[in-house]
mmCIF file of the C-alpha atoms, coordinates in Angstrom:
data_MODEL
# 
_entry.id   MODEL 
# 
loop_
_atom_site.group_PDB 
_atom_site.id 
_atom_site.type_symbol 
_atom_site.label_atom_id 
_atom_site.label_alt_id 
_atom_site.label_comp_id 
_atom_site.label_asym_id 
_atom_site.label_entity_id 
_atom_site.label_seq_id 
_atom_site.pdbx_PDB_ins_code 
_atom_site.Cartn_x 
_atom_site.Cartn_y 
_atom_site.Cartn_z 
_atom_site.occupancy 
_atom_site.B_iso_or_equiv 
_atom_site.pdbx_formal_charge 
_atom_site.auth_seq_id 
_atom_site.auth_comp_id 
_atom_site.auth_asym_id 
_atom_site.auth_atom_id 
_atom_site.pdbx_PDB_model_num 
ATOM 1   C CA . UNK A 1 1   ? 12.971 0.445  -1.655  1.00 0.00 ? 1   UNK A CA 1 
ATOM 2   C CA . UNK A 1 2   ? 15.188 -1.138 -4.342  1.00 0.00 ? 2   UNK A CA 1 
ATOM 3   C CA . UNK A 1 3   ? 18.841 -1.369 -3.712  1.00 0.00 ? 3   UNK A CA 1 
ATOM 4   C CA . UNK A 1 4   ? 20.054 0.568  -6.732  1.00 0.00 ? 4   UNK A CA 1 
ATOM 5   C CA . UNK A 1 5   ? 23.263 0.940  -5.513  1.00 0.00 ? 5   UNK A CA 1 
ATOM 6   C CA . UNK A 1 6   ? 23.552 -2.781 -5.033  1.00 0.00 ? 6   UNK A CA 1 
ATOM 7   C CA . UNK A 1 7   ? 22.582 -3.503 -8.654  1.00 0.00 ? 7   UNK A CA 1 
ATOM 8   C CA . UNK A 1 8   ? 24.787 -0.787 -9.821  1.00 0.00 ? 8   UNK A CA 1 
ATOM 9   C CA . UNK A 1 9   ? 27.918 -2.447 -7.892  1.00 0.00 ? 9   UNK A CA 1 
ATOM 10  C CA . UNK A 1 10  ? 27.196 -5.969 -9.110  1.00 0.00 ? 10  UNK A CA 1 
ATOM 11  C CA . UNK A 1 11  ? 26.495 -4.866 -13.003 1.00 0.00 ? 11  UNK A CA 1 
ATOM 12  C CA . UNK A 1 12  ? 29.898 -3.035 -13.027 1.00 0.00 ? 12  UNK A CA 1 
ATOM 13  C CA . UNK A 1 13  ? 31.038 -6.267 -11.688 1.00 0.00 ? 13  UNK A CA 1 
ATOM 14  C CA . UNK A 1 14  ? 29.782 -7.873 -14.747 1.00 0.00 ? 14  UNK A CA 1 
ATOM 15  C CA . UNK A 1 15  ? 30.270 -5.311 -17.931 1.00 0.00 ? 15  UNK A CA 1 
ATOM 16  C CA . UNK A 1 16  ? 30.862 -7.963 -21.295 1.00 0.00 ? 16  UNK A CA 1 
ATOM 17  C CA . UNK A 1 17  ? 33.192 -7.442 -23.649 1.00 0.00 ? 17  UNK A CA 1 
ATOM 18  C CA . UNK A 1 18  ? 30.704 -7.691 -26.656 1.00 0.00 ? 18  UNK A CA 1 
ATOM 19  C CA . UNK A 1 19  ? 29.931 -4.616 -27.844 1.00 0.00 ? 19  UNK A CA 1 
ATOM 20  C CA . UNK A 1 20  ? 26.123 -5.043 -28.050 1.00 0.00 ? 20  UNK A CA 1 
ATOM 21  C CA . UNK A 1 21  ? 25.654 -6.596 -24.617 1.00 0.00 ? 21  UNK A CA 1 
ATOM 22  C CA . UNK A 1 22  ? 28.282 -3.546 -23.288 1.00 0.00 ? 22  UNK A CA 1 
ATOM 23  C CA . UNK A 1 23  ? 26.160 -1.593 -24.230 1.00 0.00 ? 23  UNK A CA 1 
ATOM 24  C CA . UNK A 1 24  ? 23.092 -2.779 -22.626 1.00 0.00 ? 24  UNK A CA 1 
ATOM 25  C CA . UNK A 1 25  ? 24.562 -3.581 -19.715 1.00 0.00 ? 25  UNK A CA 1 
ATOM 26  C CA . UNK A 1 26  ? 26.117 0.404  -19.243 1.00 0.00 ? 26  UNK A CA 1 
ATOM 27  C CA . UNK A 1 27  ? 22.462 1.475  -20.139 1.00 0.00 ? 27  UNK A CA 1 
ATOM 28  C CA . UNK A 1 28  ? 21.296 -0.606 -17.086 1.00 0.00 ? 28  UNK A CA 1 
ATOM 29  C CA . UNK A 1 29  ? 24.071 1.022  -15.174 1.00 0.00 ? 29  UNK A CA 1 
ATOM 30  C CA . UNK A 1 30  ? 22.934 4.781  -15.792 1.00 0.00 ? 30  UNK A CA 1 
ATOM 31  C CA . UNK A 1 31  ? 19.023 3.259  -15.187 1.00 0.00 ? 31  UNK A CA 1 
ATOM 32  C CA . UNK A 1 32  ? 20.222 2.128  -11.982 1.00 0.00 ? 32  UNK A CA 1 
ATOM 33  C CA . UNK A 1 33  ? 22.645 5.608  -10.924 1.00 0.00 ? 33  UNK A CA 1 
ATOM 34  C CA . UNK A 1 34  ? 19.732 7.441  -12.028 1.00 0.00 ? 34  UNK A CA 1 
ATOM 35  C CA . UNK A 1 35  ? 17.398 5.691  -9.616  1.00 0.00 ? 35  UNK A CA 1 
ATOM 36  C CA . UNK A 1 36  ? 19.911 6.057  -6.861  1.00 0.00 ? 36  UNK A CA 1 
ATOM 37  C CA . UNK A 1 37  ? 20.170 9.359  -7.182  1.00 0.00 ? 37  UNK A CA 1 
ATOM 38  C CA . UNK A 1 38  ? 17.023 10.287 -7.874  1.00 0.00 ? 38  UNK A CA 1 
ATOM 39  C CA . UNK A 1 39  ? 15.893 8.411  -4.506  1.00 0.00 ? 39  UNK A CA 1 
ATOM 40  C CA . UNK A 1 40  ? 18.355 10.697 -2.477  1.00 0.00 ? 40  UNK A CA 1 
ATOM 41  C CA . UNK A 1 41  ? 17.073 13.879 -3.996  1.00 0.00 ? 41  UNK A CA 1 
ATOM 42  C CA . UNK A 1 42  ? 13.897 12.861 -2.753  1.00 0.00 ? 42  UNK A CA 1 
ATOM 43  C CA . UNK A 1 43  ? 15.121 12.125 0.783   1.00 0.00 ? 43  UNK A CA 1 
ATOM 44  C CA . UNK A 1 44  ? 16.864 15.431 1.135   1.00 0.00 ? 44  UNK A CA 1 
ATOM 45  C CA . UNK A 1 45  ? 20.481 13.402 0.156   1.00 0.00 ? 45  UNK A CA 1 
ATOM 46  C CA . UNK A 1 46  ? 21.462 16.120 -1.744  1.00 0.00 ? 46  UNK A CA 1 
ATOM 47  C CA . UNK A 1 47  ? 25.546 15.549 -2.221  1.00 0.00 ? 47  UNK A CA 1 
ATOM 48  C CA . UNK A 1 48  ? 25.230 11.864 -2.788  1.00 0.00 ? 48  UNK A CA 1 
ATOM 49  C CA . UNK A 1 49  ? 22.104 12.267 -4.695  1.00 0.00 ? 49  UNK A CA 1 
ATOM 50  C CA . UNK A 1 50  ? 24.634 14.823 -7.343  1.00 0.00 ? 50  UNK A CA 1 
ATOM 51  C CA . UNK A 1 51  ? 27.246 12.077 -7.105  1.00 0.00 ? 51  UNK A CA 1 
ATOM 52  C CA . UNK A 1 52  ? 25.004 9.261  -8.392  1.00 0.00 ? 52  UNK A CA 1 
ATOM 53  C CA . UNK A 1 53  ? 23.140 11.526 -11.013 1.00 0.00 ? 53  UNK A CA 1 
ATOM 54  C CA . UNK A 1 54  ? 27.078 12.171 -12.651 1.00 0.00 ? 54  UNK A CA 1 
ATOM 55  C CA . UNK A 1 55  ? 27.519 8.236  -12.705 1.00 0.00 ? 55  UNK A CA 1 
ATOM 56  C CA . UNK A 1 56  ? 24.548 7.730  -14.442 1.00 0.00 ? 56  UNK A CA 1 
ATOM 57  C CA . UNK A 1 57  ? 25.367 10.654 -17.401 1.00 0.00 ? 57  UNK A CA 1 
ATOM 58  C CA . UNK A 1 58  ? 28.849 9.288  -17.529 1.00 0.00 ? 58  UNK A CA 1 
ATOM 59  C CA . UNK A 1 59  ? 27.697 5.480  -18.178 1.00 0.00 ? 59  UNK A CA 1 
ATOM 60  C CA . UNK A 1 60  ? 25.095 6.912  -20.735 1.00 0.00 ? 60  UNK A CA 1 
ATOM 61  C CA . UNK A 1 61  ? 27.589 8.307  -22.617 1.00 0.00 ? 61  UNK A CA 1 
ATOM 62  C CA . UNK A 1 62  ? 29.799 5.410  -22.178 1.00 0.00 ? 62  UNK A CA 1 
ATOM 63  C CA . UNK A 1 63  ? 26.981 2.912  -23.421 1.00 0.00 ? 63  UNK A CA 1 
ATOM 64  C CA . UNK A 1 64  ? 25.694 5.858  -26.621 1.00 0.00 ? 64  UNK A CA 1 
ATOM 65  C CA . UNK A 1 65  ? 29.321 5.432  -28.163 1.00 0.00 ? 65  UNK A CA 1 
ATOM 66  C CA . UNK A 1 66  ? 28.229 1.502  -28.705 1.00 0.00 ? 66  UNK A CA 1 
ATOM 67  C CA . UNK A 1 67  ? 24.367 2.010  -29.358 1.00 0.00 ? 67  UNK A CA 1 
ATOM 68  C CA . UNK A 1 68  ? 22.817 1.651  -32.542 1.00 0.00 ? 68  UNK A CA 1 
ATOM 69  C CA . UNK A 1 69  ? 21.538 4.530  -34.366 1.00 0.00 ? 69  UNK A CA 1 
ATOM 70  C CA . UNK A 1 70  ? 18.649 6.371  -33.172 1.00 0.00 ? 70  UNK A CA 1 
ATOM 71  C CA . UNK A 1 71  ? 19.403 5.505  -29.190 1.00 0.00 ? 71  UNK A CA 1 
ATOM 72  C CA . UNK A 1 72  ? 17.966 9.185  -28.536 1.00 0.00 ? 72  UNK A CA 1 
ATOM 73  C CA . UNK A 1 73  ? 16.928 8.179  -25.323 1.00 0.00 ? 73  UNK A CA 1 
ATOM 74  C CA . UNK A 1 74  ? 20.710 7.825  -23.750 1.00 0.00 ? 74  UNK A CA 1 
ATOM 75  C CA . UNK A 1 75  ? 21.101 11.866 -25.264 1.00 0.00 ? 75  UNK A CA 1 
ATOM 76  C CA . UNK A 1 76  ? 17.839 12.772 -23.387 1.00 0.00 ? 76  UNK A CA 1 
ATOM 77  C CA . UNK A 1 77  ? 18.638 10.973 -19.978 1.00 0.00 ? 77  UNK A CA 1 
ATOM 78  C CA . UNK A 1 78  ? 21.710 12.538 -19.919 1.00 0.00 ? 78  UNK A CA 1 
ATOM 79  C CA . UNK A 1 79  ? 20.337 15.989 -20.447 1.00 0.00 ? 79  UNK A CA 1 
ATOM 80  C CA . UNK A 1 80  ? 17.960 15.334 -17.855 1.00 0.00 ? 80  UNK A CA 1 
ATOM 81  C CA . UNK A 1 81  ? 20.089 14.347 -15.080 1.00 0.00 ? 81  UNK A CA 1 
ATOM 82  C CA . UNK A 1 82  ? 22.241 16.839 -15.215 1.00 0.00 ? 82  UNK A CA 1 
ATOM 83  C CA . UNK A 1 83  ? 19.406 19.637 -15.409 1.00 0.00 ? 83  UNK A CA 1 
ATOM 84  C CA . UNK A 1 84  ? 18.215 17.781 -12.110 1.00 0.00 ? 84  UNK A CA 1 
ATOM 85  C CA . UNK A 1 85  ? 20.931 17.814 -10.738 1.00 0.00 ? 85  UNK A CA 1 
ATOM 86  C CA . UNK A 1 86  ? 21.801 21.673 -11.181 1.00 0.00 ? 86  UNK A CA 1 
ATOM 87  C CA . UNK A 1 87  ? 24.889 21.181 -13.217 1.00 0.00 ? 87  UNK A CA 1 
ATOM 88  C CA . UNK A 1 88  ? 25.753 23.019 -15.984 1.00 0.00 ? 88  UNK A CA 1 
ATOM 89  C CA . UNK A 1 89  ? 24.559 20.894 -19.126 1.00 0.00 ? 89  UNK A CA 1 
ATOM 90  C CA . UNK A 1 90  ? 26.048 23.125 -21.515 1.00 0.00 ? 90  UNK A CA 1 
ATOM 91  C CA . UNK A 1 91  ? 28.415 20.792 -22.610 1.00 0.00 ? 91  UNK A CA 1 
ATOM 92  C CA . UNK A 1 92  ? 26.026 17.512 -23.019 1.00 0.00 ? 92  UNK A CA 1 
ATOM 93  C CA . UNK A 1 93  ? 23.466 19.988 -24.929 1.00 0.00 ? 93  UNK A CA 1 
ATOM 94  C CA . UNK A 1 94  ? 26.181 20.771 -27.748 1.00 0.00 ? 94  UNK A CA 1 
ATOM 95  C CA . UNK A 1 95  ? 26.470 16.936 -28.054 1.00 0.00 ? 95  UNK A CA 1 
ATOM 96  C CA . UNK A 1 96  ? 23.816 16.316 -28.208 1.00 0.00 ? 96  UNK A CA 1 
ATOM 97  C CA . UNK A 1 97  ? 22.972 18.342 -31.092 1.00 0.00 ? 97  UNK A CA 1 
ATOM 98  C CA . UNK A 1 98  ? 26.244 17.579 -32.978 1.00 0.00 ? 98  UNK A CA 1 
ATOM 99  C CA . UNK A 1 99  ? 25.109 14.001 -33.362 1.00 0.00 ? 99  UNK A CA 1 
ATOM 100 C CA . UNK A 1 100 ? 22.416 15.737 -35.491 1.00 0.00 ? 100 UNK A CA 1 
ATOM 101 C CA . UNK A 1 101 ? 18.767 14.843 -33.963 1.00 0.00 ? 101 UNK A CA 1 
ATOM 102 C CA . UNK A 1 102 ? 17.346 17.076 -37.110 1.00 0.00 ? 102 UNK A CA 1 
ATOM 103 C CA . UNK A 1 103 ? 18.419 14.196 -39.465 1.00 0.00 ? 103 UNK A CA 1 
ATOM 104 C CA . UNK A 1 104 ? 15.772 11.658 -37.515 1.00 0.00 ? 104 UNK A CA 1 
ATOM 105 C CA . UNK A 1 105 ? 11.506 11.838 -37.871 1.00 0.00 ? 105 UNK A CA 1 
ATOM 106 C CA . UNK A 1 106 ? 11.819 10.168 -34.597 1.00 0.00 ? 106 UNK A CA 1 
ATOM 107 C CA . UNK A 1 107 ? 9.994  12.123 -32.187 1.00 0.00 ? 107 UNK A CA 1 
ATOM 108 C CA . UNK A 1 108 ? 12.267 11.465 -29.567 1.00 0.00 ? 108 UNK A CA 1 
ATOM 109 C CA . UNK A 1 109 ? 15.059 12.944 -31.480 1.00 0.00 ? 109 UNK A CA 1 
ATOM 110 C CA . UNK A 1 110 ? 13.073 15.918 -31.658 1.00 0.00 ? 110 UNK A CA 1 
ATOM 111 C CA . UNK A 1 111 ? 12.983 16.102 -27.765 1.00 0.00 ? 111 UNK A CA 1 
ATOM 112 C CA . UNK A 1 112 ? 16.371 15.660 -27.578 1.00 0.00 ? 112 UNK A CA 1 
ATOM 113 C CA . UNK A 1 113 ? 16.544 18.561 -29.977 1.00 0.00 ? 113 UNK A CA 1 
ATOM 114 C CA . UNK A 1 114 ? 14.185 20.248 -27.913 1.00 0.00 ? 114 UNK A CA 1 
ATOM 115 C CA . UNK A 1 115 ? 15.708 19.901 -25.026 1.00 0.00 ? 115 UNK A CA 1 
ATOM 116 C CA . UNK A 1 116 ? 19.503 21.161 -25.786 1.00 0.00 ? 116 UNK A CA 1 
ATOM 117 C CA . UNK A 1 117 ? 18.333 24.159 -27.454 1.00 0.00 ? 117 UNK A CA 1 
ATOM 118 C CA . UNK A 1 118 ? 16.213 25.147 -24.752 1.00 0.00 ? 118 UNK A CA 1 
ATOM 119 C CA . UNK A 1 119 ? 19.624 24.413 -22.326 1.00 0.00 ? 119 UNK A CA 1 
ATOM 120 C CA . UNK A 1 120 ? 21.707 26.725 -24.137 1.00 0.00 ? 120 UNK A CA 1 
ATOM 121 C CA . UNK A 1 121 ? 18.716 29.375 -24.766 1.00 0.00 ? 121 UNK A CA 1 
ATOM 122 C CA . UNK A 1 122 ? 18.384 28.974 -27.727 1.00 0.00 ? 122 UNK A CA 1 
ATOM 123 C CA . UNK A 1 123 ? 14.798 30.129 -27.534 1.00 0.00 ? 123 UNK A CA 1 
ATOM 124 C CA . UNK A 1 124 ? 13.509 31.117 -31.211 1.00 0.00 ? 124 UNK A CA 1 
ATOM 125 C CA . UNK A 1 125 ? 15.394 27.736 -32.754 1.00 0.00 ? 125 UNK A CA 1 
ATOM 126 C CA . UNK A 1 126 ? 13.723 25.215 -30.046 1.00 0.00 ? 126 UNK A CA 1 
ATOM 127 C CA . UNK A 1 127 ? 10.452 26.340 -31.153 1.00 0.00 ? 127 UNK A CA 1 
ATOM 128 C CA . UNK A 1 128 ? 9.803  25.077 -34.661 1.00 0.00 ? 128 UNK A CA 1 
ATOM 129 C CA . UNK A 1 129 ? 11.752 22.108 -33.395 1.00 0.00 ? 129 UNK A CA 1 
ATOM 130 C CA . UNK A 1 130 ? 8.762  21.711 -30.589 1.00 0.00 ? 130 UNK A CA 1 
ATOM 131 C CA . UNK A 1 131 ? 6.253  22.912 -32.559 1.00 0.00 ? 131 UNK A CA 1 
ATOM 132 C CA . UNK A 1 132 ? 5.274  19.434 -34.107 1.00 0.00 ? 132 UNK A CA 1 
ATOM 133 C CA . UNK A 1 133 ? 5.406  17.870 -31.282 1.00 0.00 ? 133 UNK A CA 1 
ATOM 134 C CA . UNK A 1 134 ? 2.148  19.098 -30.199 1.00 0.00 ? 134 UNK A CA 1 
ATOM 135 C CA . UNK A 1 135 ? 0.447  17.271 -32.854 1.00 0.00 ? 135 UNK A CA 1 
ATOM 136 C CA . UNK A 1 136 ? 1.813  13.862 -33.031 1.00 0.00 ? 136 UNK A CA 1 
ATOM 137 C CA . UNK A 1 137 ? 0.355  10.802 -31.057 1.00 0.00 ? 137 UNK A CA 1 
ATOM 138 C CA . UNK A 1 138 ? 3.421  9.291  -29.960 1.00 0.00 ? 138 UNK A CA 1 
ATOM 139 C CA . UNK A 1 139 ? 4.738  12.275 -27.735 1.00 0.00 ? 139 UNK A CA 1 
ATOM 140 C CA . UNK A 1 140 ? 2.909  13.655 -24.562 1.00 0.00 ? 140 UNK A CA 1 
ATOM 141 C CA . UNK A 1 141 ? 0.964  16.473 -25.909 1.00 0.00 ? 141 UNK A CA 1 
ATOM 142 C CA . UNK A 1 142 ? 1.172  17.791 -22.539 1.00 0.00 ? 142 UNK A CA 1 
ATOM 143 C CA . UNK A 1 143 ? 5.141  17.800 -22.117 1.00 0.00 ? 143 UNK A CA 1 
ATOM 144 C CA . UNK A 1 144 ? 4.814  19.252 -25.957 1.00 0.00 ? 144 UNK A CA 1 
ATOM 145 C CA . UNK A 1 145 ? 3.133  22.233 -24.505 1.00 0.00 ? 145 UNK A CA 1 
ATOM 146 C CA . UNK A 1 146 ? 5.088  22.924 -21.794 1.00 0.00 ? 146 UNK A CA 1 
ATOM 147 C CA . UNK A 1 147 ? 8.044  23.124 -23.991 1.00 0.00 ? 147 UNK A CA 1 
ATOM 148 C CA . UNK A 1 148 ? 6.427  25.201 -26.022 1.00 0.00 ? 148 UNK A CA 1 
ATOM 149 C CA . UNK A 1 149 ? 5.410  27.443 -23.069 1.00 0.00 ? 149 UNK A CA 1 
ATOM 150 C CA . UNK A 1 150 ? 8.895  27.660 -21.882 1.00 0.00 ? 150 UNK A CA 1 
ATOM 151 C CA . UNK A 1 151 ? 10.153 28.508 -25.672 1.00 0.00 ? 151 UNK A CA 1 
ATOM 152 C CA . UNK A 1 152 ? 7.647  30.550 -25.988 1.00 0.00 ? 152 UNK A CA 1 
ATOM 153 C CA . UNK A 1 153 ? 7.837  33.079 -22.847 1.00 0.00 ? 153 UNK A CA 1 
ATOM 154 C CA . UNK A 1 154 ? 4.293  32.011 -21.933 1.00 0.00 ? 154 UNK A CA 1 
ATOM 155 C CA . UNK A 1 155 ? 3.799  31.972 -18.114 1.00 0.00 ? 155 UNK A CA 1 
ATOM 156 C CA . UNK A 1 156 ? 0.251  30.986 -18.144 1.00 0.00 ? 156 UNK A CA 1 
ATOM 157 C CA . UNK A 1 157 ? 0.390  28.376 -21.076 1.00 0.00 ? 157 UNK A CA 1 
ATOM 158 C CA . UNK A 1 158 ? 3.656  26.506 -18.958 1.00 0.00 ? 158 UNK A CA 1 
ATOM 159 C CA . UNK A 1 159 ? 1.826  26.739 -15.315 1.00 0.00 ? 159 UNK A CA 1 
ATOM 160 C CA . UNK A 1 160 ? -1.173 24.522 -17.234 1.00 0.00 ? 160 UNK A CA 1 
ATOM 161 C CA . UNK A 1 161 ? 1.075  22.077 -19.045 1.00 0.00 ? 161 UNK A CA 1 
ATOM 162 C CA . UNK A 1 162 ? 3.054  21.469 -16.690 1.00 0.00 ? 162 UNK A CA 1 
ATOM 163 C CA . UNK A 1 163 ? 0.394  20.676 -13.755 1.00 0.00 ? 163 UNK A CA 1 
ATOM 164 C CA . UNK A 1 164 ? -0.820 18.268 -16.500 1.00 0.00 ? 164 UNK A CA 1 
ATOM 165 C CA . UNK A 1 165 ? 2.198  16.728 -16.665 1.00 0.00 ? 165 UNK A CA 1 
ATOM 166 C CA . UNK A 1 166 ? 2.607  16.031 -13.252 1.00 0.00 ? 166 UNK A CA 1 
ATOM 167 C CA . UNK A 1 167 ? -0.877 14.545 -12.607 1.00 0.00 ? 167 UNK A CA 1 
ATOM 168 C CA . UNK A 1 168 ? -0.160 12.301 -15.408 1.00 0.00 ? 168 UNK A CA 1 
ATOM 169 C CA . UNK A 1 169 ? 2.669  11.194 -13.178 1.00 0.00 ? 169 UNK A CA 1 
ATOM 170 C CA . UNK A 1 170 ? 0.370  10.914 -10.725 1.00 0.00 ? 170 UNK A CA 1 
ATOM 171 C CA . UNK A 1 171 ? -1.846 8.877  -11.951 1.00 0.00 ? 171 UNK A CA 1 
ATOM 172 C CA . UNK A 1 172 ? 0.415  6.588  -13.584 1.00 0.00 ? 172 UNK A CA 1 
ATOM 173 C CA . UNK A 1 173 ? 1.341  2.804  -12.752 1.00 0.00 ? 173 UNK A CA 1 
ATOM 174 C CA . UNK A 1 174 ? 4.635  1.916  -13.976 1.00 0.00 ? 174 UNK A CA 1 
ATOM 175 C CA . UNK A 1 175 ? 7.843  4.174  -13.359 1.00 0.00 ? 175 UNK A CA 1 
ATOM 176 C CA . UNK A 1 176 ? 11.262 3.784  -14.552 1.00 0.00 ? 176 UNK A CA 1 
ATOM 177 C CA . UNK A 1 177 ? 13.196 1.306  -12.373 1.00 0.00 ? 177 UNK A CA 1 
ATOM 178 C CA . UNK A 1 178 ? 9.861  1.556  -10.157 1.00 0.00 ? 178 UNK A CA 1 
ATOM 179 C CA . UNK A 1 179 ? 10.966 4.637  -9.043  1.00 0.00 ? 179 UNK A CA 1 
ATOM 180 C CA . UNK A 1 180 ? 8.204  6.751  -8.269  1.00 0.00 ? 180 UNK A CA 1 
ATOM 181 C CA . UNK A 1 181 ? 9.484  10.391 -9.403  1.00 0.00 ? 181 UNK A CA 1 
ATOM 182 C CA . UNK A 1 182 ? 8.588  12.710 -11.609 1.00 0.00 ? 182 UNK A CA 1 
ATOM 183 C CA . UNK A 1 183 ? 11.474 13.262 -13.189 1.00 0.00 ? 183 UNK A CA 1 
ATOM 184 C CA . UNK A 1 184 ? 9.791  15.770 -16.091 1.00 0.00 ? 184 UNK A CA 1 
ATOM 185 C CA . UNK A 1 185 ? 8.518  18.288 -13.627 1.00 0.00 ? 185 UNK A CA 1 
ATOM 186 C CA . UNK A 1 186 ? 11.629 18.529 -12.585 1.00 0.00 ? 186 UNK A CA 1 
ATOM 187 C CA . UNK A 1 187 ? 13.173 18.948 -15.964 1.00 0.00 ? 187 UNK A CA 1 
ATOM 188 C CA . UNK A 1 188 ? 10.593 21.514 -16.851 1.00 0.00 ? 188 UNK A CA 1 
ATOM 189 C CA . UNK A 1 189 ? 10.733 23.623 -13.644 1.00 0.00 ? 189 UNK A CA 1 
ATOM 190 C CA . UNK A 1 190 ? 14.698 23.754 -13.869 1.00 0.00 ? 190 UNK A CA 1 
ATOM 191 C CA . UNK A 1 191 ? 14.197 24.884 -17.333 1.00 0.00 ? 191 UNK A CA 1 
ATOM 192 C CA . UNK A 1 192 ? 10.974 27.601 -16.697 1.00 0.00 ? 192 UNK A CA 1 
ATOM 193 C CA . UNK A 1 193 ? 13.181 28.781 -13.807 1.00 0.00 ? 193 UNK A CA 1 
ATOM 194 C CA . UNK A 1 194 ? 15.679 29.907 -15.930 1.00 0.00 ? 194 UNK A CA 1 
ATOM 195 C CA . UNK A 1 195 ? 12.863 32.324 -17.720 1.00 0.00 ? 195 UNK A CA 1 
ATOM 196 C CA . UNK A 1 196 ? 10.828 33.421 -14.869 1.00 0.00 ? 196 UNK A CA 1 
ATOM 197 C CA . UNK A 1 197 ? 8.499  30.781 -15.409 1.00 0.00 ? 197 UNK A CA 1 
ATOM 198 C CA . UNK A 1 198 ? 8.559  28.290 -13.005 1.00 0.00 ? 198 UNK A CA 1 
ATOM 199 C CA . UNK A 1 199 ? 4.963  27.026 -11.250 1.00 0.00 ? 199 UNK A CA 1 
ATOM 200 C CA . UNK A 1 200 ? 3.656  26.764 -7.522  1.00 0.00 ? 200 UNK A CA 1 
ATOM 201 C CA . UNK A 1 201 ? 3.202  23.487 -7.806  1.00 0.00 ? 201 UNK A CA 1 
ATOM 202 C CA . UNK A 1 202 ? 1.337  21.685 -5.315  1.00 0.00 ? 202 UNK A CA 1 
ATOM 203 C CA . UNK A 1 203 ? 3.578  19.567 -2.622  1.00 0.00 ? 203 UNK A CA 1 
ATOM 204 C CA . UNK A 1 204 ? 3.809  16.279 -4.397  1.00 0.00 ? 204 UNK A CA 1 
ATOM 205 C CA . UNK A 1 205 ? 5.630  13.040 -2.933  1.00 0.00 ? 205 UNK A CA 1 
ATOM 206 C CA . UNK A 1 206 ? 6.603  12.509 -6.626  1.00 0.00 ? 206 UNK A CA 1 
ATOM 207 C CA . UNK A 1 207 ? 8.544  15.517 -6.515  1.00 0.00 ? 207 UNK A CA 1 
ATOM 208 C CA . UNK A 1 208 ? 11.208 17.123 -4.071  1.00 0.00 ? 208 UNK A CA 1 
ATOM 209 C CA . UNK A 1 209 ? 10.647 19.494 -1.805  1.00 0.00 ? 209 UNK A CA 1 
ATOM 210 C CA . UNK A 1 210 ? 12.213 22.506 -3.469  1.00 0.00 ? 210 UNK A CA 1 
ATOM 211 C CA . UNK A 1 211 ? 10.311 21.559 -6.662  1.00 0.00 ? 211 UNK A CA 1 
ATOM 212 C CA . UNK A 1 212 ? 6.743  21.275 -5.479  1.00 0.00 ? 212 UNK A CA 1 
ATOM 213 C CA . UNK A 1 213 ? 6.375  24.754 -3.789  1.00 0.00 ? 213 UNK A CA 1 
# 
């Protein structure tokens, strides 16, 4: 296993002054926190796995503040890590949408969208944001739909998606910092729980324990 914690330890050794190359650096940083605690979640580490999880939202933030426009991927990871983790992401979904995703055509801008609304319920407004998802070649159509499921209130349309999704993890090669974990599902099933929703998923080593059944 890769020694995230080491990295992390010798990168914050090592943060530049330059703006540019802070802000790549602090982006490595969350990558690496995130793998950390996303390895303990898996092994059952649950308090340490929470501790690492906060590091890497609060060096995403940290390195967004220096990123150049349209770094919607710092606004999503943060999102996601603290909906894994169980926190409340209340706060990071209103910030998310005050630096105004709506204004981009990016797609991942709409996920970001996607994904505060649906954080603070927002229900009916996260759906034409999802909607055109669904159609577009450079998003999974298959995360799209889920989405949509969980917008929607559709039990049977979310338990399809988001089995998709998680073969496609499956049956994947690379992994963020080689970290095999489906971080999605886990996403998705934090968010379907919170309607009812949620799917039996088959046990998974991609996936923790509490997540998979």
């Amino acid at each position: 296993m890769a020694d995230w914690e080491e990295r992390y330890r010798d990168g914050e050794a090592r943060l530049p002054d330059d703006p540019d190359e802070r802000q790549r650096q602090l982006t490595r940083l969350g990558n690496c926190a995130w793998a950390a605690g996303l390895s303990k979640l898996l092994a059952g580490e649950r308090g340490e796995a929470l501790e690492w999880l906060d590091r890497a939202c609060e060096r995403y933030r940290e390195s967004y503040e220096l990123a150049p426009a349209e770094s919607w991927g710092r606004p999503i990871a943060i999102l996601k890590a603290r909906l894994i983790a169980g926190r409340d992401a209340g706060a990071d979904a209103t910030w998310t949408l005050d630096q105004h995703p709506e204004e981009s055509a990016s797609p991942i801008a709409a996920y970001a969208a996607a994904l505060a609304l649906l954080v603070l319920g927002r229900y009916e407004d996260a759906r034409p944001v999802i909607s055109p998802l669904r159609d577009r070649d450079d998003f999974p159509a298959d995360v799209a739909d889920a989405l949509a499921a969980i917008a929607a209130h559709d039990r049977i349309a979310y338990i399809e998606a988001v089995e998709r999704v998680l073969e496609s993890f499956e049956t994947r090669d690379a992994y963020l910092e080689d970290l095999a974990v489906a971080d999605t599902v886990i996403v998705l099933q934090t968010l379907a729980a919170r309607r009812d929703l949620e799917a039996e998923l088959p046990p998974s080593a991609l996936l923790p324990r509490s997540v998979g059944l």
